[in-house]
N, C-alpha and C positions, 0 to 999 in steps of 0.2 A: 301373488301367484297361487294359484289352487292347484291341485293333487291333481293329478289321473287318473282314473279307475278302470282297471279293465272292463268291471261289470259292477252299477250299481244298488246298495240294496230294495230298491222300489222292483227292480226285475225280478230278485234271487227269489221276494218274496212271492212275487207273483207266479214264478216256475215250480216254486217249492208248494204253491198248497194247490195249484189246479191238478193237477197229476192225481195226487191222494184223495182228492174231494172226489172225483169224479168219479173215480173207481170205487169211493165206499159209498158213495149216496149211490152210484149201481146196482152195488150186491145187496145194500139194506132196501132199496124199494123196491126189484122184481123178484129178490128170494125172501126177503124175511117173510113176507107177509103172507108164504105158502107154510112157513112150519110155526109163526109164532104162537099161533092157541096152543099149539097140543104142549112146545116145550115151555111156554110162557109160565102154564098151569103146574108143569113138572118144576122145573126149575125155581117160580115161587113156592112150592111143596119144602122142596130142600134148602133151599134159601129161610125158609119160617124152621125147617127142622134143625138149619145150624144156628140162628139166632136163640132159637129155646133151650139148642143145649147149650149154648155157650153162657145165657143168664144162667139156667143150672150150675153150670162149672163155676161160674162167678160167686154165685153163691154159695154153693159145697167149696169151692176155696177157699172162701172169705172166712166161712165159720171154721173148717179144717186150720187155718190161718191162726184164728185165736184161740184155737184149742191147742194148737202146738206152742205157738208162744206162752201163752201161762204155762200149760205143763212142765214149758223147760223155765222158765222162772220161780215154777213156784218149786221144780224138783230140785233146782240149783240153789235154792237158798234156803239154808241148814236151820232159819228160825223157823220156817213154817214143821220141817221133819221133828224139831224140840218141840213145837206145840202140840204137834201129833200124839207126840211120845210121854208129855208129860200128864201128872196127875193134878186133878180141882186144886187151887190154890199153890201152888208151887210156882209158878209163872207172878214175874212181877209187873207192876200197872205201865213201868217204865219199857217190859220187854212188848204187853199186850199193845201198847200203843205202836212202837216201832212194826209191827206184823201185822197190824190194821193199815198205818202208813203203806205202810207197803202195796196191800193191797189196795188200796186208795189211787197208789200210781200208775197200777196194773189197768184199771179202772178207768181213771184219763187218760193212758196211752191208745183205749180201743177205744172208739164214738159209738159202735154198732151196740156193745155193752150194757146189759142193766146192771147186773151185779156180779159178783165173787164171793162166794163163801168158802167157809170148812168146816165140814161137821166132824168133833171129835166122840170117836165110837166110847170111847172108856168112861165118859160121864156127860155124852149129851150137850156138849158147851160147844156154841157156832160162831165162829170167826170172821167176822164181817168187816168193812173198812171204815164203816160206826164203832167199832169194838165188839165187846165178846156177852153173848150172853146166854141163859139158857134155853133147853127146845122148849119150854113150856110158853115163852113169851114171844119165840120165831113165831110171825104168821107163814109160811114158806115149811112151816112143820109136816104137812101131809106129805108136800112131796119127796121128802127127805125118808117119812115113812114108808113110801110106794117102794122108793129104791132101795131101800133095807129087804125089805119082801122079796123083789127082783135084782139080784146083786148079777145077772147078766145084760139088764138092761143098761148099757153104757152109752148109747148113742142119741142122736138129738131127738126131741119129741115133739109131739104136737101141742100147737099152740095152747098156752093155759095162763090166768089171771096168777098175776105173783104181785105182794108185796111183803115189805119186810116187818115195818110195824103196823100196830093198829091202827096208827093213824095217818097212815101211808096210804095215798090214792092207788088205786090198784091197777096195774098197765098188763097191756098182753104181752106174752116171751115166750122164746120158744128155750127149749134148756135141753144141758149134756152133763152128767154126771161123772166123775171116775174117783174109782180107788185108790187112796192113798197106803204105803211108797205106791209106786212104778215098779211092776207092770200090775200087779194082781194084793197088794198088801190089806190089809184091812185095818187098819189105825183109824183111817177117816176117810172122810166123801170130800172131794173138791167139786162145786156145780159152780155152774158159768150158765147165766141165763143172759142171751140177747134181747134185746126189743123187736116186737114183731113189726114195730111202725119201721124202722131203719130196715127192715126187710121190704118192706112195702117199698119205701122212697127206694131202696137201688131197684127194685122190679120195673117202678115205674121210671124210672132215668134210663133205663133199658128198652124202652120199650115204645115205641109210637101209637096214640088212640086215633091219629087219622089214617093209620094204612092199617094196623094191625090189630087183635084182640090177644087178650092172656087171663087164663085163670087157672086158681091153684085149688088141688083137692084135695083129700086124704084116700086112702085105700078105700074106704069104703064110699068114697063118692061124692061127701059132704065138702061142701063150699068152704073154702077156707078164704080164698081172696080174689077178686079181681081187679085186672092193672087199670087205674083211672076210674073206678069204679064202674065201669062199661059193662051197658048190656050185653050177653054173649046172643041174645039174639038179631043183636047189627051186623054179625060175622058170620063166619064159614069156620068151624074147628077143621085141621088139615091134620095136626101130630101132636100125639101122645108122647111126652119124654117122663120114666119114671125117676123120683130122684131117691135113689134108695138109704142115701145117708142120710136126709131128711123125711121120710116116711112119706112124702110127699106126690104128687102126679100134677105136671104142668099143662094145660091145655093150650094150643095157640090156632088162631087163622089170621083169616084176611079179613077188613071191612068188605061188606058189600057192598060188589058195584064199583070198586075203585080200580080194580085191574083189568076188567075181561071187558067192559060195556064197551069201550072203543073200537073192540077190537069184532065187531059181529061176521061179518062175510068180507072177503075176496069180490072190487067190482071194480068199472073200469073209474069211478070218480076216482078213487084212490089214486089208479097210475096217474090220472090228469094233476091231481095235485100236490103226487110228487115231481111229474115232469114242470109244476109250475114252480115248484120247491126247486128245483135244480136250477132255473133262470134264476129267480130271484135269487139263489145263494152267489151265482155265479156274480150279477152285477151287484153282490152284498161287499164279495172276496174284494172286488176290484177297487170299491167304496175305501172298502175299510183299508185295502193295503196300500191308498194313495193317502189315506187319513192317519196309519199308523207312521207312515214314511215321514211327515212333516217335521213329527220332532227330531228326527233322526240329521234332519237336513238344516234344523235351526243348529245343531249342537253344530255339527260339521261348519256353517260359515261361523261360527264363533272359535272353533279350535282352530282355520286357516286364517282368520282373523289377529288369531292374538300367537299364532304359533311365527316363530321368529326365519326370516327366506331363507338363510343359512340351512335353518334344519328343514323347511319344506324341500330343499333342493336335494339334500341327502336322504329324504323317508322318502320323496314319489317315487323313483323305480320300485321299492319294494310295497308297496301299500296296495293292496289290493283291490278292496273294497271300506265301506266307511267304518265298520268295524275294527278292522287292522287298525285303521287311526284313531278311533276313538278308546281305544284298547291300550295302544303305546301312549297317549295325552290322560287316560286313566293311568299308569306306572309313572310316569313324570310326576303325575298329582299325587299320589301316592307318596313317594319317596320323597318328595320336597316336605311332604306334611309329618311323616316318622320324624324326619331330620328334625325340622320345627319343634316338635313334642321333644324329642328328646333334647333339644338345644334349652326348649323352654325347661325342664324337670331340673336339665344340670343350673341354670340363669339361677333358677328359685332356691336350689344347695346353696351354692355360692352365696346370693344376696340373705337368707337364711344364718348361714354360717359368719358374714361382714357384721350382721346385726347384732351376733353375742359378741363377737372381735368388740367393736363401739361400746356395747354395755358393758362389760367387762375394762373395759379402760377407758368409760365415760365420757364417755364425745359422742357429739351430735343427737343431747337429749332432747333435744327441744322438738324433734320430730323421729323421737325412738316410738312412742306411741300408736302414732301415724303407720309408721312401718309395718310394727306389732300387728295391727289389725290386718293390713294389707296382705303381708306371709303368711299369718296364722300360722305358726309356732307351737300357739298357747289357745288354749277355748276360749272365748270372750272373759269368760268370769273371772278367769284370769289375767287382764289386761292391767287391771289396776287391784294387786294382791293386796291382802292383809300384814302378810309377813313371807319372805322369801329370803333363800340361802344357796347355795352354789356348794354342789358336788364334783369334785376334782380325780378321775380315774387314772392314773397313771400305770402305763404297763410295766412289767416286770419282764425281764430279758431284752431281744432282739423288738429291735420298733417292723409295724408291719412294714410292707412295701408297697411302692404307689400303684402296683395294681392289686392291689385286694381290696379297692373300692367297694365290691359287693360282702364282703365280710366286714367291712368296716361300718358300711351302712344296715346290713342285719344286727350288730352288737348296739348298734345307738338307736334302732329301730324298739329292739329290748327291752335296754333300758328304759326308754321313754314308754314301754307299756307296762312295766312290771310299776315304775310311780306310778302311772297313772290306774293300776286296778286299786290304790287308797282314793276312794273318789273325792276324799278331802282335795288331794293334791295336784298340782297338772303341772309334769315331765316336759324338760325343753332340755335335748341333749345334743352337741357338735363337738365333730372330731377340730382339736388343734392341732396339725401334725400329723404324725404318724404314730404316735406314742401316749399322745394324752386327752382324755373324752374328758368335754366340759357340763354339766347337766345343773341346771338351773331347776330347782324345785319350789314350788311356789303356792301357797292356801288362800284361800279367799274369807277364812273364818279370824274372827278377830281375835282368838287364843292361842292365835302363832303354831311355828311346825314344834310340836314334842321335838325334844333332842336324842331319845331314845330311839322314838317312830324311826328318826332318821338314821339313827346306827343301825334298829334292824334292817331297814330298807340297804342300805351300805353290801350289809352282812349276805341280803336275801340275792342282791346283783352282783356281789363276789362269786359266791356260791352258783347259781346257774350260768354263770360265764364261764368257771373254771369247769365245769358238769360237761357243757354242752361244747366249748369251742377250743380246751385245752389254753387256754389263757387268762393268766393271774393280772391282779390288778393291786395296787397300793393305792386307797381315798383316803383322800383329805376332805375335810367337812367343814364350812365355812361356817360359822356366825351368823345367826338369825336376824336377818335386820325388815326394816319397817318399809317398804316400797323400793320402788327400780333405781333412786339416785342413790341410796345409801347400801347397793347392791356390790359395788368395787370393793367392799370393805369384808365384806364375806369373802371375794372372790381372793382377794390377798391373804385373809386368814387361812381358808381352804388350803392357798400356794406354800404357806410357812408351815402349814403341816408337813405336806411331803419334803420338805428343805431338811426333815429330819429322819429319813427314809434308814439310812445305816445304826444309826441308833435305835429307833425304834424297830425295826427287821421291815422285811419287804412283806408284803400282803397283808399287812394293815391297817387297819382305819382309824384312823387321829382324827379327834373332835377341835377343833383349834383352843377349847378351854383344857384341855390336855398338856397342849404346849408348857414349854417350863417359861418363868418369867425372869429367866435372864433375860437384858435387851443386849447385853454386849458377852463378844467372848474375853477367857481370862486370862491375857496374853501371855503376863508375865508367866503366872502357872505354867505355863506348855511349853515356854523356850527355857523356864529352865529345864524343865522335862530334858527335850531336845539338847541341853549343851549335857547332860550328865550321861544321853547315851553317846554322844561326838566323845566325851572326855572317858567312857569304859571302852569306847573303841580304841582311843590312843596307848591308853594302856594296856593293852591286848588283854584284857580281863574278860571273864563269861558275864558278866553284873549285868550288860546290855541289854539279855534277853528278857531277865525279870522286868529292867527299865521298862523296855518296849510293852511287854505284858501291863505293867500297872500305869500306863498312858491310855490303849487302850480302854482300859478298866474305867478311868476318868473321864475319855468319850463317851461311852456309856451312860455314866453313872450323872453324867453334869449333861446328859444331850442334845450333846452339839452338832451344829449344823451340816449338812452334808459338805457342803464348797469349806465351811472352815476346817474339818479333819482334811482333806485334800490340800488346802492350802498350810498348813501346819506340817502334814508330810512331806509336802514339797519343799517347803523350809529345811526341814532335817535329813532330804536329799542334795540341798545346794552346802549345808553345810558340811558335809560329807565330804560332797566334791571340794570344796576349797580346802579341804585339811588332808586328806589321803590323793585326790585326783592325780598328782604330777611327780607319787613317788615310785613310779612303777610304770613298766607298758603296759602289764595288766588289770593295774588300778584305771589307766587312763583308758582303757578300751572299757573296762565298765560302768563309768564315767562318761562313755562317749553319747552324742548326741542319739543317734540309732536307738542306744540300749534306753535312756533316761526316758526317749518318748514313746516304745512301745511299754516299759512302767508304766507312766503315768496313764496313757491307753487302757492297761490294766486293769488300773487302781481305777479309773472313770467308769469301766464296764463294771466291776464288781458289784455286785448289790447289796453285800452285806458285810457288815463291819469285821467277823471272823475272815472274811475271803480276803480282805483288804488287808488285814494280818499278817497273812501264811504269804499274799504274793511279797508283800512289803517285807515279812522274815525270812523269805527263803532269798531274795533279793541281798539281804543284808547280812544272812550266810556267806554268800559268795564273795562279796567285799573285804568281809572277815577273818576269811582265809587268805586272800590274796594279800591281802597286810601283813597277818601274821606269816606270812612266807615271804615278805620282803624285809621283815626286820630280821628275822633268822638268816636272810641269806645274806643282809648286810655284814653281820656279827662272826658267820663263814669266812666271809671272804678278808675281812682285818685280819681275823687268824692267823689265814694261810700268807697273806703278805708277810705278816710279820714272821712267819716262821723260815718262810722262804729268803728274805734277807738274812736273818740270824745263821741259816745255815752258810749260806754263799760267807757271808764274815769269818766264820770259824769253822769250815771243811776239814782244816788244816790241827786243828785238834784233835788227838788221836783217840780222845774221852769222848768224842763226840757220838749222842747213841738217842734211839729212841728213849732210853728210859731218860738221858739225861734230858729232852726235851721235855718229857712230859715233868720232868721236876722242874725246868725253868718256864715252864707258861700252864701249868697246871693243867696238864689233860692229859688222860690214860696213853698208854703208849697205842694201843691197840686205837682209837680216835684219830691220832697225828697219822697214825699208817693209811686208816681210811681216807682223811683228807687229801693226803698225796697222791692216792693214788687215783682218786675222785679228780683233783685239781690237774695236777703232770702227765698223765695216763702209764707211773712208773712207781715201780715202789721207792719207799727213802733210801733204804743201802744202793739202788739202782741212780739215785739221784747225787749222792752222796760222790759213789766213786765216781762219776761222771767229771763233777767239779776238779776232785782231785788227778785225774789223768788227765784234764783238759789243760790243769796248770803247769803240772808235768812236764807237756809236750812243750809248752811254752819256754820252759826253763831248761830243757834239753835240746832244745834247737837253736837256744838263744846267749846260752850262758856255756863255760863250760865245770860249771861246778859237779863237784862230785857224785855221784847214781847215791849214795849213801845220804848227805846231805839233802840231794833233792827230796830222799822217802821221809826224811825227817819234815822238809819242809809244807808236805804235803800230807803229811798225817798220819804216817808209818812209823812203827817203831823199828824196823829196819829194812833193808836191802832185798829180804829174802821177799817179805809179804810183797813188799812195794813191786818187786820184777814178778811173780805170779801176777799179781794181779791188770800189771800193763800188760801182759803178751795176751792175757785174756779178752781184752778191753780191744787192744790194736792188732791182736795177731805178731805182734814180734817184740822182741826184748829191749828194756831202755837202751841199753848198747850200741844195740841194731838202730833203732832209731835215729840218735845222734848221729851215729853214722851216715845214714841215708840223709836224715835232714840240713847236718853238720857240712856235708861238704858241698849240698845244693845250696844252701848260705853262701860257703865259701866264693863257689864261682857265680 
């Protein structure tokens, strides 16, 4: 199915240029040809007078250009002002060469350039980027003397033979002198002489010998140069330009004969052979835009060709002309081809990144080479090293997150440039994760990686990661080994380094000869550690804390491995829990699952052996107290039973008293009162009479013994206290009571 087009472009074109043709080739063949002598000749006048000034400007630029630039080089650096200033022999050979250098660079940074000197005024010694020597042996002496004479002559001069030694071919230059300091000092003379040939060569790049002429003069007239070496008698001079920063006067015209011969009289051949020019352009137009159109019409059946009915059915209504389609089938190509690039950039990370995965845990050697060359990782030279070791960056803190691909891929970008400025070595670095860069470093020289080179190196990508992206790193430094199969062995050493990250502190670099050579931890050592602080807890003793302190200490000092301190505390929190866990709600709530695994969360985020401490002592604080406040309330509360039966038994004692308690269970009387009133929410005499009127009642409603005997049996030494203290208690007297209660018995 093909498109539709309202209008196709074989017409557009054809609408689009006879219109414009026909109206310019109009005005250009029945008017030009009435004004073109008189402005032809005006307008090349001004046309030759902007090109002459514009070569002038170029060239008063050019030299303005590098009389600014030294000046401000040589005024900004303080050894040339020391030379100036200083006296014969005071300058050392070490400082004169540095300030020759210098000028030496000054020197190849301009092309146009012959030389740079400095003449110092105090004893005649001139500073060249040969070194320094005296005026007697400068050939360049006179001029140095002219300008001592004329100390207003600052500006450039005419061309003159310069060289420096005797045995220096002599070149033409044109030179500018000035006084050193800036603006008007007189210490010494700075001169800057150019080549007059580089003057030439940009005149003549400027310049055309088949349209135009140039020559250059001085004030009085004399021949200084001309462009291509051209006779000025083949041309027409039109303008004078003076160039006064160069003392200079430019001459220019036309070649003869090349602009005006065409052009002699107005006749009628002319109109005939433009009106034969207008045919012929006319069936040129038609030529060409059925000739232009074909490719346009090859591409079109190749996009309705391959473009799918679906989408032809949906693009013809809007499709205009073949542009529109060939426009929207450009965007399709386009986008399908970004996607590609970038599908392909991430394919080649990935397979990149599988290929240290492999090397690193030694599979699929037999075609790791193969690969190698294929990714390119590594420069050739490094395909098959001399000696290679694995660098292990481990972050410190929070691991990035999976969208900081682009800061992930600049930090390994880095890396792998900062190895590779040791042009010894060649950098192959992949992220594992989110947390840990692996960096493969590797020499092709048969005297293996220095072990130091590689610590500084270590030191030098710590330092500009933490500089520049605020993130620290912990490396571990593998083991130098001899080719890519005995590469897992580095890679493993590298790993046992950082396995000792809490011991050693976070942000540093372990060589794996560093390591300690224990191969085992020292189990017994540490559990009894662990049962002496379980057994200072049980005892509610302080001993604990020192315990816990000189454990630590022995982490340390014996540096052990990161999972085994972790696992060693975890030991000394299970043992915990099985000996305190279940004598308390509040032992068993910090005990409980919730609390033990944001601990251990903790203690896993911690990065340093102090931090792991303080969470794990201040943890074990709290445990500590909740003990020692269970065994105290234990101890509370026998007391108070025991005290509280012992009363309820002998109420009825009329000796019975605070002091006598605290003599029969040993505690102040002032203690027993506290704990009553803590425990009953009553004081003891409030407890006390309580029992004895409550038996009272009993034996007055029940019995009919005497009010006399009742006080006795109750705890009174007589009648009097015993009836005060019932009416107070009941509101009415034993008497009354019996009464009341005595005959509601009865019936």
């Amino acid at each position: 199915m093909k498109v539709k087009l309202k209008r196709n472009w074989y017409t557009k074109l054809l609408y689009s240029y006879f219109p414009i043709f026909l109206l310019t080739i109009s005005i250009l063949i029945f008017l030009s040809f009435l004004i073109v002598n008189e402005l032809s000749r005006n307008e090349t006048k001004k046309a030759d007078m902007i090109s002459t000034r514009y070569i002038v400007d170029t060239l008063e630029r050019s030299l303005s250009d590098i009389e600014l630039r030294l000046l401000e080089d040589i005024g900004s650096n303080k050894i040339y002002t020391r030379f100036l200033e200083a006296d014969q022999g005071q300058l050392s050979s070490q400082f004169i060469y540095e300030a020759a250098s210098g000028l030496g660079r000054m020197l190849d940074q301009q092309d146009m350039i012959q030389s740079i000197y400095l003449y110092r005024t105090s004893d005649s010694q001139i500073l060249t980027p040969r070194g320094m020597m005296g005026m007697e042996d400068f050939q360049d002496r006179a001029y140095i003397e002219q300008s001592l004479k004329d100390r207003d002559n600052i500006g450039w001069n005419l061309p003159r033979e310069y060289r420096e030694r005797s045995f220096d071919m002599p070149s033409q230059v044109i030179s500018m002198n000035k006084w050193l300091p800036l603006p008007w000092g007189g210490e010494g003379l700075l001169v800057i002489t150019v080549r007059m040939y580089a003057v030439e060569r940009q005149i003549d790049n400027m310049t055309n010998d088949k349209l135009s002429v140039l020559q250059v003069r001085d004030y009085n007239d004399n021949l200084i140069y001309s462009a291509h070496q051209m006779d000025i008698s083949s041309g027409e001079i039109l303008n004078r330009v003076h160039a006064d920063k160069l003392g200079l006067v430019f001459e220019s015209g036309i070649q003869s004969g090349q602009l005006y011969s065409w052009v002699s009289l107005i006749s009628y051949v002319w109109i005939a052979i433009g009106l034969l020019t207008i045919g012929g352009a006319v069936a040129g137009i038609i030529y060409i835009t059925r000739r232009n159109y074909r490719p346009i019409q090859l591409i079109m059946n190749r996009i309705q060709a391959l473009q799918p009915r679906a989408d032809e059915d949906e693009a013809a209504p809007s499709v205009k002309d073949e542009l529109a389609l060939i426009d929207h089938a450009l965007e399709h190509l386009i986008a399908q081809t970004v996607d590609y690039e970038k599908q392909h950039h991430e394919n080649l990370l990935i397979h990149r990144r599988q290929l240290l995965v492999d090397l690193m845990e030694g599979e699929r050697m037999d075609s790791f080479r193969q690969r190698l060359r294929h990714l390119k990782p590594l420069e050739e030279r490094f395909v098959e090293p001399a000696s290679v070791a694995v660098l292990i960056a481990e972050m410190n803190g929070e691991d990035l997150s999976a969208d900081q691909n682009i800061l992930k891929i600049a930090i390994m970008n880095v890396v792998e440039e900062l190895v590779q400025n040791e042009t010894r070595f060649g950098g192959w670095a992949e992220w594992f994760g989110n947390r840990r860069l692996i960096v493969v470093i590797a020499s092709d020289e048969k005297q293996g990686l220095d072990r130091e080179l590689l610590m500084d190196l270590a030191k030098q990508v710590h330092m500009w990661i933490a500089d520049h992206f605020r993130i620290r790193f912990t490396f571990g430094i593998g083991r130098t080994v001899r080719g890519w199969e005995e590469i897992t062995q580095s890679y493993a050493s590298a790993d046992a380094g950082l396995q000792h990250r809490l011991t050693l502190g976070k942000d540093a670099i372990v060589l794996s000869e560093q390591l300690p050579d224990r191969s085992e931890l020292q189990s017994y050592k540490y559990l009894q550690m662990l049962a002496d602080i379980v057994r200072e807890f049980r005892l509610t003793g302080e001993g604990w804390r020192a315990q816990l302190e000189q454990m630590f200490i022995a982490f340390s000092e014996d540096q052990i491995k990161d999972n085994d301190i972790r696992m060693l505390l975890q030991a000394l929190i299970q043992m915990l829990s099985r000996e305190f866990g279940d004598l308390s709600e509040r032992l068993q709530s910090q005990f409980a699952e919730e609390i033990l695994s944001r601990l251990r969360n903790d203690m896993q985020q911690a990065e340093t052996l102090r931090s792991i401490q303080e969470i794990l002592q201040e943890w074990l604080k709290e445990v500590y107290r909740n003990y020692v406040s269970v065994n105290e309330t234990k101890s509370h509360r026998a007391m108070i039973n025991e005290l509280r039966t012992y009363i309820e038994e002998h109420f009825d004692d009329p000796d019975l008293s605070l002091k006598h308690l605290s003599d029969r269970f040993q505690i102040s009387g002032k203690y027993a009162s506290y704990m009553f009133k803590e425990e009953f929410d009553m004081k003891f005499v409030d407890f006390l009479v309580k029992l004895r009127v409550e038996k009272a009642c009993r034996l007055l409603s029940s019995s009919d013994t005497a009010i006399q005997d009742i006080a006795l049996q109750v705890g009174y030494a007589n009648a009097i206290s015993f009836g005060r203290v019932f009416k107070r208690i009941t509101g009415v007297t034993p008497g009354d009571y019996r009464k009341q209660h005595g005959k509601q018995r009865e019936r």
